[in-house]
SEPA-637155 format. One record per residue (C-alpha): residue number from 1; residue in three letters; x negated, y negated, z. Coordinates in nm, 4 decimals, padded with zeros to 6 digits. Each point is the difference from the previous one (the first is absolute). Last residue first. Example, Ala and Ser with C-alpha at 12.3 -4.5 7.8 and 13.67 -1.06 7.14 Angstrom:
<recs>
<rec><drendo>2</drendo><seti>SER</seti><u>-01.3670</u><v>00.1060</v><w>00.7140</w></rec>
<rec><drendo>1</drendo><seti>ALA</seti><u>00.1370</u><v>00.3440</v><w>00.0660</w></rec>
</recs>
This chain:
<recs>
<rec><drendo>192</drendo><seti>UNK</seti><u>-02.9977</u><v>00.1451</v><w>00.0797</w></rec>
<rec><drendo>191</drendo><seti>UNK</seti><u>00.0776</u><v>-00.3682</v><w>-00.1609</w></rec>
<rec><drendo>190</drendo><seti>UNK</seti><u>-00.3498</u><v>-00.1050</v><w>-00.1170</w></rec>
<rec><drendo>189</drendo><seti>UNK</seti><u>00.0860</u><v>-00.3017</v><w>-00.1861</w></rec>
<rec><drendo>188</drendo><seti>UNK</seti><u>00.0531</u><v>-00.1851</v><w>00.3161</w></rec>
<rec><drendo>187</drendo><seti>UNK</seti><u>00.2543</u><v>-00.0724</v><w>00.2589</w></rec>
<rec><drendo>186</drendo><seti>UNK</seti><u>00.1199</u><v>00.3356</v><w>00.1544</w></rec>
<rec><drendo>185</drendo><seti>UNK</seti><u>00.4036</u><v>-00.0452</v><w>-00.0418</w></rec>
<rec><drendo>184</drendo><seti>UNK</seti><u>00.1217</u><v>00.2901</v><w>-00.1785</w></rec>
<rec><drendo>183</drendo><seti>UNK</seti><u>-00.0610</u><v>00.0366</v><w>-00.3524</w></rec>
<rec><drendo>182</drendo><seti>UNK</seti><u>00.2831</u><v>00.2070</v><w>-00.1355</w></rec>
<rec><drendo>181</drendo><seti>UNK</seti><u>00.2534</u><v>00.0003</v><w>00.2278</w></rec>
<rec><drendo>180</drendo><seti>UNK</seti><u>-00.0728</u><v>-00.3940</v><w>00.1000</w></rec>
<rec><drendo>179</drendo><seti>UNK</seti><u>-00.0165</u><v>-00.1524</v><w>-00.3534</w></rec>
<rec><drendo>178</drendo><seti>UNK</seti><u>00.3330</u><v>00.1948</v><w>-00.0820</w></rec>
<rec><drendo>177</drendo><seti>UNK</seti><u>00.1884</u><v>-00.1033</v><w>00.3086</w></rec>
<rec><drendo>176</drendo><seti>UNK</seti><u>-00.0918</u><v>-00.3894</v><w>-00.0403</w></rec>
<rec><drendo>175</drendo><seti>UNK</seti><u>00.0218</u><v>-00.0242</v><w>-00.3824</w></rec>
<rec><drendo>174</drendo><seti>UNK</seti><u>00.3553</u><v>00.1545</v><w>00.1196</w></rec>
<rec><drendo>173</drendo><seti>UNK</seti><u>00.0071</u><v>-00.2753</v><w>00.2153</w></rec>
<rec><drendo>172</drendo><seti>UNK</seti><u>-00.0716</u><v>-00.3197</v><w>-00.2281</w></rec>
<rec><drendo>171</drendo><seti>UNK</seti><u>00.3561</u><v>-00.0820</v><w>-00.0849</w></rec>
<rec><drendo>170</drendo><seti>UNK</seti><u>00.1598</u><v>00.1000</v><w>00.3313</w></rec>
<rec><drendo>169</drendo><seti>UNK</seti><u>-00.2577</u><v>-00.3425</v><w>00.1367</w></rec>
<rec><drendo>168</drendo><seti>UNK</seti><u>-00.1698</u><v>00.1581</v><w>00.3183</w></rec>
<rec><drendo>167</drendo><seti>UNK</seti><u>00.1078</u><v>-00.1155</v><w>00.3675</w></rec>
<rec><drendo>166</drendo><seti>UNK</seti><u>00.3055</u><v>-00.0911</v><w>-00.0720</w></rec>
<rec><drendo>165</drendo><seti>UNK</seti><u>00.1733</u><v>00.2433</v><w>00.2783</w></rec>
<rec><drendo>164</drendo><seti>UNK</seti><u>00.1956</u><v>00.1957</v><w>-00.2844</w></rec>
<rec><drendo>163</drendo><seti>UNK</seti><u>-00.3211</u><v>00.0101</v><w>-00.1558</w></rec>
<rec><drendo>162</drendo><seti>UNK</seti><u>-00.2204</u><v>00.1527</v><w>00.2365</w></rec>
<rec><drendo>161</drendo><seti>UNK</seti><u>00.2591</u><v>00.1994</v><w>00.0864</w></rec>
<rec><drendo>160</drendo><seti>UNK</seti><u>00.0009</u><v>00.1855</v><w>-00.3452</w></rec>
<rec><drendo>159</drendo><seti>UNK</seti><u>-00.3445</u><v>-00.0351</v><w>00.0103</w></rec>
<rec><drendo>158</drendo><seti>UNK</seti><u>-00.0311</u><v>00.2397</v><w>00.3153</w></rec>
<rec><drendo>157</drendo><seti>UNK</seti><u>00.3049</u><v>00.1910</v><w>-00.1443</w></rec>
<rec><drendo>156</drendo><seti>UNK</seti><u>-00.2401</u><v>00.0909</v><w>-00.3206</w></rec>
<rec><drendo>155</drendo><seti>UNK</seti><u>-00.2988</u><v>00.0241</v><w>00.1493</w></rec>
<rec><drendo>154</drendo><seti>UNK</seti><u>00.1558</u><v>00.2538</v><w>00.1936</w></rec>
<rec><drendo>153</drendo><seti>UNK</seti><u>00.1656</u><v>00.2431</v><w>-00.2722</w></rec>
<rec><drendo>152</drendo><seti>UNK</seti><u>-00.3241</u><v>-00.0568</v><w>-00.1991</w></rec>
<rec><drendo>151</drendo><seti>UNK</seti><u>-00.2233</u><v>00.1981</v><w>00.3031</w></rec>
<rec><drendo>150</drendo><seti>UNK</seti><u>00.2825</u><v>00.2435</v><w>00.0489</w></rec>
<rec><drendo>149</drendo><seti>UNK</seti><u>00.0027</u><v>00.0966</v><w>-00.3648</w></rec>
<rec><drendo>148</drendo><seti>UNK</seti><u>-00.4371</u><v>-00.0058</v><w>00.0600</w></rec>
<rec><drendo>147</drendo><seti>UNK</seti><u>00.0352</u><v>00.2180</v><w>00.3308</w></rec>
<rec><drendo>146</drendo><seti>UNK</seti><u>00.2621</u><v>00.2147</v><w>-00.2259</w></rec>
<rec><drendo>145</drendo><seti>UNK</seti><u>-00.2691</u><v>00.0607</v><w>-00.2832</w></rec>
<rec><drendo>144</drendo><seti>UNK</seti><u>-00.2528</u><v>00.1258</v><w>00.2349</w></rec>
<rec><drendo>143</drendo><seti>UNK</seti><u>-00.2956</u><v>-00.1801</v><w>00.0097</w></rec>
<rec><drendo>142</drendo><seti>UNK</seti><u>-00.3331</u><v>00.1629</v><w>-00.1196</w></rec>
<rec><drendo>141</drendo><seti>UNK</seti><u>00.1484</u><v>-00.0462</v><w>-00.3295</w></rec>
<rec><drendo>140</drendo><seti>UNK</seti><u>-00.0738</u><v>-00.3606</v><w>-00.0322</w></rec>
<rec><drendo>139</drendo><seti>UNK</seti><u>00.2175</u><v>-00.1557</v><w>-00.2219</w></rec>
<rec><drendo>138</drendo><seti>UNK</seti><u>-00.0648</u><v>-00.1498</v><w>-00.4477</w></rec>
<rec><drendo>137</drendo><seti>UNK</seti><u>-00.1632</u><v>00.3643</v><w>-00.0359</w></rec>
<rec><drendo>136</drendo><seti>UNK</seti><u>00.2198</u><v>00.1877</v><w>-00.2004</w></rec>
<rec><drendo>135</drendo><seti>UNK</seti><u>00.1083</u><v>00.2660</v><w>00.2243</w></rec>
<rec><drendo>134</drendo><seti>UNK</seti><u>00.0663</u><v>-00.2657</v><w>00.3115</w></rec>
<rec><drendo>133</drendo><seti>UNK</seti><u>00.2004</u><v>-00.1783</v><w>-00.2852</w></rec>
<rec><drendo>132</drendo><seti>UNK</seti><u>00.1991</u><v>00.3057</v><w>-00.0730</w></rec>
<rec><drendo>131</drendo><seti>UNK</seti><u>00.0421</u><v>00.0301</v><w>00.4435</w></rec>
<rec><drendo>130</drendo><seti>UNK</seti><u>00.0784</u><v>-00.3596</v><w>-00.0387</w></rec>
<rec><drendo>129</drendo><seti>UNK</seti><u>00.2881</u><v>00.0998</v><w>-00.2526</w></rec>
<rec><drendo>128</drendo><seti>UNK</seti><u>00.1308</u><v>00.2596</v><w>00.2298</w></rec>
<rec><drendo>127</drendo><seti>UNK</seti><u>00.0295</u><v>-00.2028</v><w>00.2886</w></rec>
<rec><drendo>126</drendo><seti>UNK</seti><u>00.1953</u><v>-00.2505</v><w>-00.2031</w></rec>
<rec><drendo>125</drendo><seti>UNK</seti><u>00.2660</u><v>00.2638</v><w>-00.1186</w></rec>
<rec><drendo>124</drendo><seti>UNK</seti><u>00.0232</u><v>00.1382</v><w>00.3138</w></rec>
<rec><drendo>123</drendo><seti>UNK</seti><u>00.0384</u><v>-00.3338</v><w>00.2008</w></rec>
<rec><drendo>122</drendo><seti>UNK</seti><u>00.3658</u><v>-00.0507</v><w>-00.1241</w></rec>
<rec><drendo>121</drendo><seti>UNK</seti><u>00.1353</u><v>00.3325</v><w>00.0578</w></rec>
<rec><drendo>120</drendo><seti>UNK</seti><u>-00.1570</u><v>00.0190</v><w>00.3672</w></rec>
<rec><drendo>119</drendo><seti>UNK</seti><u>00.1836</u><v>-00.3482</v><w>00.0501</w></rec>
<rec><drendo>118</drendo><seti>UNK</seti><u>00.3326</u><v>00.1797</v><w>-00.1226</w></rec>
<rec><drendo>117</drendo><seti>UNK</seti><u>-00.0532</u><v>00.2602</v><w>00.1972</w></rec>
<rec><drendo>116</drendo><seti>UNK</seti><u>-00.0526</u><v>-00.1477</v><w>00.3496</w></rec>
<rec><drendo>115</drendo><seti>UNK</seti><u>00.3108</u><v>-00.2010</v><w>-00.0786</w></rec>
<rec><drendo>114</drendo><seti>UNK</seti><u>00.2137</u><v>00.2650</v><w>00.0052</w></rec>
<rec><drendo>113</drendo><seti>UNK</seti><u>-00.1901</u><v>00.1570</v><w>00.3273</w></rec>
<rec><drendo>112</drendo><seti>UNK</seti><u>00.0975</u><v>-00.3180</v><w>00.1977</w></rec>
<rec><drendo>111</drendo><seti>UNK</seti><u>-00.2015</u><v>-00.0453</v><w>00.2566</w></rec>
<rec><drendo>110</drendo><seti>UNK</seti><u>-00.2590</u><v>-00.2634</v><w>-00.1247</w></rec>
<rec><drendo>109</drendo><seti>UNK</seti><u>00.3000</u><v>-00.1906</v><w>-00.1337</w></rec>
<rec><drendo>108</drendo><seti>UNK</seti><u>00.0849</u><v>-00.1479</v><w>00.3301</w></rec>
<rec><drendo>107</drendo><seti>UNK</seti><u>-00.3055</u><v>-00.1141</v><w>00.1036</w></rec>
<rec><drendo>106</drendo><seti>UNK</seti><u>00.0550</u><v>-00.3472</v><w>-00.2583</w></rec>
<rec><drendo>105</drendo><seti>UNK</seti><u>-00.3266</u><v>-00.1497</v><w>-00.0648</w></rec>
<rec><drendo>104</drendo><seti>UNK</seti><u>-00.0799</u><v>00.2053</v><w>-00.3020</w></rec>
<rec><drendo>103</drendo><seti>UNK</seti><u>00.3126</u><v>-00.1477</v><w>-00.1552</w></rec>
<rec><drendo>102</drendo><seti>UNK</seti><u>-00.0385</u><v>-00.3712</v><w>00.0322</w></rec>
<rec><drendo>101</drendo><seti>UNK</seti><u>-00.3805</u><v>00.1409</v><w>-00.1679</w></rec>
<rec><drendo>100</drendo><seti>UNK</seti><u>00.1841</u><v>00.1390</v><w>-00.2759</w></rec>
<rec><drendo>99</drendo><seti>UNK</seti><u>00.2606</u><v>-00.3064</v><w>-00.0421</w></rec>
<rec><drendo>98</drendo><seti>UNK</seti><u>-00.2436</u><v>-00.2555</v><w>00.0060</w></rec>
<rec><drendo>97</drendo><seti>UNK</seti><u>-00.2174</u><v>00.1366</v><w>-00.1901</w></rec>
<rec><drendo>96</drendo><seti>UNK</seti><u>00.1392</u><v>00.1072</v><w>-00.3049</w></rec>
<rec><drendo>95</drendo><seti>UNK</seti><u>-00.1433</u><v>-00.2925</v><w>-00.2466</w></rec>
<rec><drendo>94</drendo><seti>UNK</seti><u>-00.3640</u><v>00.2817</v><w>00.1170</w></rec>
<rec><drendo>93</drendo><seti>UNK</seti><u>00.1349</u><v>00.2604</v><w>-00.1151</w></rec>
<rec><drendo>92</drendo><seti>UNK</seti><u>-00.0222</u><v>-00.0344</v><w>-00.3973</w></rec>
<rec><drendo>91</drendo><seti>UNK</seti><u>-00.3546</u><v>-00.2237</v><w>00.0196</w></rec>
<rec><drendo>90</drendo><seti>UNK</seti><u>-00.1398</u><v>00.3128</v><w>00.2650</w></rec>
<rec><drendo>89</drendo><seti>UNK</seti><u>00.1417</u><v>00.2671</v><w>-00.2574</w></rec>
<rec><drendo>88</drendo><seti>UNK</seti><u>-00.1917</u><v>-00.1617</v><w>-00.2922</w></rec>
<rec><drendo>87</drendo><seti>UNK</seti><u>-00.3219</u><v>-00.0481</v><w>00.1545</w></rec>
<rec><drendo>86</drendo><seti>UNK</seti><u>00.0246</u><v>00.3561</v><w>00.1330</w></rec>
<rec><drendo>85</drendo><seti>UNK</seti><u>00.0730</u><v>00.1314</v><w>-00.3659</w></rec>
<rec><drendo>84</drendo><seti>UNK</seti><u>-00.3008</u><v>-00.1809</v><w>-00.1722</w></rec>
<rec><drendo>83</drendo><seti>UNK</seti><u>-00.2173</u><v>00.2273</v><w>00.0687</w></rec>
<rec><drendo>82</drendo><seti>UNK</seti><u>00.0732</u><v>00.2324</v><w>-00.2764</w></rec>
<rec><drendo>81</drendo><seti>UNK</seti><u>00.2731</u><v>-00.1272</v><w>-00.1746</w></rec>
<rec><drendo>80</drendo><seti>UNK</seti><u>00.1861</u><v>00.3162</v><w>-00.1571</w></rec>
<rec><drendo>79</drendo><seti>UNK</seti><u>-00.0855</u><v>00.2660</v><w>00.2484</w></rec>
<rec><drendo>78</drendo><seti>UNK</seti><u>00.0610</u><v>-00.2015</v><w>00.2805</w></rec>
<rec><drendo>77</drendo><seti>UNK</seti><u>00.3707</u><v>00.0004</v><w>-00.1560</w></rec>
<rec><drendo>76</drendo><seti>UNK</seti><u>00.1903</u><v>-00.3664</v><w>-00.1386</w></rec>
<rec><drendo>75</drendo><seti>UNK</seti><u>00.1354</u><v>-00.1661</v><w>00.2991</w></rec>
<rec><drendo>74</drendo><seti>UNK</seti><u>00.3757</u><v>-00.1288</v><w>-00.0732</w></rec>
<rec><drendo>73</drendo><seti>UNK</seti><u>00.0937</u><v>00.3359</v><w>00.1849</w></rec>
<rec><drendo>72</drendo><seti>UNK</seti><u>-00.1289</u><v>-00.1679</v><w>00.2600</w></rec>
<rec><drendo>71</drendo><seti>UNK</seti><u>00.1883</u><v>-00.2662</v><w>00.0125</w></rec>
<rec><drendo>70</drendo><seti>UNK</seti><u>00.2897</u><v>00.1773</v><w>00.0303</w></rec>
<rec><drendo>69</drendo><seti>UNK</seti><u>-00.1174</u><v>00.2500</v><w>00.2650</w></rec>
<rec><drendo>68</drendo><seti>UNK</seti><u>-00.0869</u><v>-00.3481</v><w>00.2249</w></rec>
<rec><drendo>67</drendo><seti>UNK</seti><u>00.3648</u><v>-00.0994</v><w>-00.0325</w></rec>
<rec><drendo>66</drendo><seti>UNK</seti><u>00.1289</u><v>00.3280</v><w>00.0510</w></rec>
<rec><drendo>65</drendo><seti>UNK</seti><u>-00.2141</u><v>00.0476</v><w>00.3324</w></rec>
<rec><drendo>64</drendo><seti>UNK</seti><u>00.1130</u><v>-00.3933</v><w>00.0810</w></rec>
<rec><drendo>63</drendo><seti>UNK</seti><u>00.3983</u><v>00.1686</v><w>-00.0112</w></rec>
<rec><drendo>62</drendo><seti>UNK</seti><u>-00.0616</u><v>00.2727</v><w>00.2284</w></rec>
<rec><drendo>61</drendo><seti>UNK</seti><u>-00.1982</u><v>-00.2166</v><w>00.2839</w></rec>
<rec><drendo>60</drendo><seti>UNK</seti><u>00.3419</u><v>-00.2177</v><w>-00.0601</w></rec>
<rec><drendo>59</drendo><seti>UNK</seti><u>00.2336</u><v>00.2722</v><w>00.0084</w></rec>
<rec><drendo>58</drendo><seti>UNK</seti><u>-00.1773</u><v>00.1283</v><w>00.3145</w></rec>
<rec><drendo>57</drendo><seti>UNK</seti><u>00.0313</u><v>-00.3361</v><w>00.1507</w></rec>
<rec><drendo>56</drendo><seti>UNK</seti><u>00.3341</u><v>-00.0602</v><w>-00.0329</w></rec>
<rec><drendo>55</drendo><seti>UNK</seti><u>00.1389</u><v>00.3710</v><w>00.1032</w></rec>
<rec><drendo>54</drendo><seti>UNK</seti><u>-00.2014</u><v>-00.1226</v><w>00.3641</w></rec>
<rec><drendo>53</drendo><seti>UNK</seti><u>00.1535</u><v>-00.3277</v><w>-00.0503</w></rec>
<rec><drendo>52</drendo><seti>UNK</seti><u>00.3662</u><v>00.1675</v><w>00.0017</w></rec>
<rec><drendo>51</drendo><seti>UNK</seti><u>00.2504</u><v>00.1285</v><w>-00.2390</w></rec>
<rec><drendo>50</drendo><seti>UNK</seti><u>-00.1455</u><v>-00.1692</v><w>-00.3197</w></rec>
<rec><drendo>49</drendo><seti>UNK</seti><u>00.2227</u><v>-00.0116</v><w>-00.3229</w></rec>
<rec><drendo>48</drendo><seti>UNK</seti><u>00.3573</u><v>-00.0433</v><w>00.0555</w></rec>
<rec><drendo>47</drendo><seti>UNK</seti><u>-00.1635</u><v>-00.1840</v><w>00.3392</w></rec>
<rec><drendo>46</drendo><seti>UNK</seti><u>-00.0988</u><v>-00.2696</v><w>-00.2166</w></rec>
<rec><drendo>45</drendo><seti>UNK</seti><u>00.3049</u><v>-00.0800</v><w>-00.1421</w></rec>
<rec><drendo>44</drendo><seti>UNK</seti><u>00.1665</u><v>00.0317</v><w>00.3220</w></rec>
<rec><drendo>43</drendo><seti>UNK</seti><u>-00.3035</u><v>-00.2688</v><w>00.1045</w></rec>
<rec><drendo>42</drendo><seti>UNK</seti><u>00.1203</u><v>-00.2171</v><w>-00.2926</w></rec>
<rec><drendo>41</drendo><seti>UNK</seti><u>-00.2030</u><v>-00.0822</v><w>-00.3031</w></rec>
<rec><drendo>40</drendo><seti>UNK</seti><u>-00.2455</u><v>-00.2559</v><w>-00.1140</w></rec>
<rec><drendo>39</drendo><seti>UNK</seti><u>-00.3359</u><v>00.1770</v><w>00.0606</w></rec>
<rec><drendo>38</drendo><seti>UNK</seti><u>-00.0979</u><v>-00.2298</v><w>00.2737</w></rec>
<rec><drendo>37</drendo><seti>UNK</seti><u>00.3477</u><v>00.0250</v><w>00.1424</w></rec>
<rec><drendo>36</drendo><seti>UNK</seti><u>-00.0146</u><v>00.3630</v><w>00.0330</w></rec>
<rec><drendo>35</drendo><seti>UNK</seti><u>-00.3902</u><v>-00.0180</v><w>00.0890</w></rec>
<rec><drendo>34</drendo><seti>UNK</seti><u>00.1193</u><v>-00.2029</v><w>00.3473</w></rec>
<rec><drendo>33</drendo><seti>UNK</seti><u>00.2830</u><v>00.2019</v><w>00.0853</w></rec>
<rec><drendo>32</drendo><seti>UNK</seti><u>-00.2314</u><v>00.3228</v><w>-00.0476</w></rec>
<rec><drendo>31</drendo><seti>UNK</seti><u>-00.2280</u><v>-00.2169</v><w>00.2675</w></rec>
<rec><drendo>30</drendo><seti>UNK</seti><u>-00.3115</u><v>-00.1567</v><w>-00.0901</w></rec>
<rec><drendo>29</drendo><seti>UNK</seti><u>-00.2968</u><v>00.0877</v><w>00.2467</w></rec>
<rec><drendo>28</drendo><seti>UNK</seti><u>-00.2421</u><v>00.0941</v><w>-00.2650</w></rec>
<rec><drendo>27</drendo><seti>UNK</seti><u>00.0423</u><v>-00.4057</v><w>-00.0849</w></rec>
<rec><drendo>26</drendo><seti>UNK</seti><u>-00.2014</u><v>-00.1044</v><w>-00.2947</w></rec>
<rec><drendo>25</drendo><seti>UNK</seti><u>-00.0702</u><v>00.3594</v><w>-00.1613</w></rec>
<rec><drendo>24</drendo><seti>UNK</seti><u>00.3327</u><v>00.0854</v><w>00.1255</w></rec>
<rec><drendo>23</drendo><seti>UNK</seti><u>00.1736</u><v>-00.2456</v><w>-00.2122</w></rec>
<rec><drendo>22</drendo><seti>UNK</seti><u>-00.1767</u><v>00.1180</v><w>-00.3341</w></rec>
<rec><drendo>21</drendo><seti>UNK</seti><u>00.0652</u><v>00.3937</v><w>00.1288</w></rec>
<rec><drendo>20</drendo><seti>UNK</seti><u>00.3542</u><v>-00.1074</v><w>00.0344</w></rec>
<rec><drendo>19</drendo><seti>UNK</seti><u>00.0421</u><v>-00.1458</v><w>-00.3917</w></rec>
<rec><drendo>18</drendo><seti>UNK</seti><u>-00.1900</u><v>00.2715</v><w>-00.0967</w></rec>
<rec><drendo>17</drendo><seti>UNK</seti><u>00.2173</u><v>00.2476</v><w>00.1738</w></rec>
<rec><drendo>16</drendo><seti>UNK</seti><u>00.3515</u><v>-00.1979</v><w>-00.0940</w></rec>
<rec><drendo>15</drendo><seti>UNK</seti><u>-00.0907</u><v>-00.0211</v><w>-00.3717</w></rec>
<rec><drendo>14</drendo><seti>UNK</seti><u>-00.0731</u><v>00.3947</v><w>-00.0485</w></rec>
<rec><drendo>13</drendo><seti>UNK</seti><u>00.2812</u><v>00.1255</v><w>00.2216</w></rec>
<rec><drendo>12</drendo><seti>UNK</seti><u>00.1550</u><v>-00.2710</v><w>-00.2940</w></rec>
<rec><drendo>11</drendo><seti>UNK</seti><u>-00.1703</u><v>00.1747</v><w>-00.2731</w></rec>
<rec><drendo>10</drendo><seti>UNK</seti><u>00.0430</u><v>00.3351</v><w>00.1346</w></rec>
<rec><drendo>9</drendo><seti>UNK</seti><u>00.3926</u><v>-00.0938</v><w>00.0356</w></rec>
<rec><drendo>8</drendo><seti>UNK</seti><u>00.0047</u><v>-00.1137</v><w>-00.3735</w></rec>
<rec><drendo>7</drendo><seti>UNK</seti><u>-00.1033</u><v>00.3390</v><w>-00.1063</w></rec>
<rec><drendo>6</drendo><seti>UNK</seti><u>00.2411</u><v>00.2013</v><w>00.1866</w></rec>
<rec><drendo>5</drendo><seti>UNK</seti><u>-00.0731</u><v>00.1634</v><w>00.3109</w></rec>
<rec><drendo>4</drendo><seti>UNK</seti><u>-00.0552</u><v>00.3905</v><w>00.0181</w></rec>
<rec><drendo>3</drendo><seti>UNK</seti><u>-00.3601</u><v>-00.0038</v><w>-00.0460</w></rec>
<rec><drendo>2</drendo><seti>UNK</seti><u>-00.0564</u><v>-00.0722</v><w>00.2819</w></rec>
<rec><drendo>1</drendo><seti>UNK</seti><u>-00.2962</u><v>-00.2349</v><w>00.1108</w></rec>
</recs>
């Protein structure tokens, strides 16, 4: 977002994308008419702050990176917590859900270079705190550390849908995530 606008216009820019990414979720097919009168404001209104769905979208892939970047930053260090860190991280992203996985549906983002670089931001951090729990012994190191990112990043959107479908209660899906990363599904004690 630039860093030209004014404080109250980032909140509002702010307002309208999470008050579009909320309609989206329900109905990607929403016109900008549509998430102008969602978000209580006329479509010049709008338009003062999104040219066109294709600007739309970008904003909104934009605006779920700083989302996710601010909850992690609530994430004390791997080097602090040990093992709990992954725990932690699913709990923070998985209330995120629905806009994150809204967002991995939408093709449009995967060619944009801006937005390449501010997912790459977000996964470095997490990439290098498996790789520190690869060292320590709580993950396999005969996996690379980005199969194991990737790994997360899935279970993740696969609950994430999960949910949003009703299949699994939100409350019991990061239990869900963390059970599955670290144990698999083999039945048994003997979990290879």
């Amino acid at each position: 977002m630039s860093s030209g606008r004014t404080a109250a216009k980032e909140a509002k820019l702010r307002a309208i994308l999470d008050a579009a990414t909320e309609l989206l979720v329900e109905k990607p097919t929403a016109s900008l008419n549509d998430i102008a009168e969602y978000a209580g404001i006329g479509i010049a209104t709008l338009h003062r702050y999104i040219e066109s769905r294709e600007q739309l979208m970008l904003q909104l892939g934009l605006r779920a990176v700083e989302v996710v970047e601010e909850k992690l930053s609530r994430i004390r260090p791997v080097g602090e917590i040990g093992g709990d860190y992954i725990p932690e991280l699913i709990e923070a992203l998985i209330p995120l859900g629905d806009k994150i996985n809204f967002l991995a549906k939408e093709t449009s983002l995967h060619y944009s270079e801006e937005m390449g670089a501010a997912e790459a931001r977000v996964k470095e951090p997490i990439r290098e705190a498996i790789r520190s729990l690869q060292s320590g012994g709580a993950f396999r190191e005969d996996m690379s550390a980005d199969w194991i990112l990737e790994v997360l990043y899935s279970l993740l959107f696969v609950t994430w849908q999960q949910v949003h479908e009703g299949r699994i209660a939100g409350k019991s899906a990061a239990k869900l995530v963390i059970d599955t990363l670290y144990h698999g599904v083999a039945a048994g004690a003997d979990r290879r």
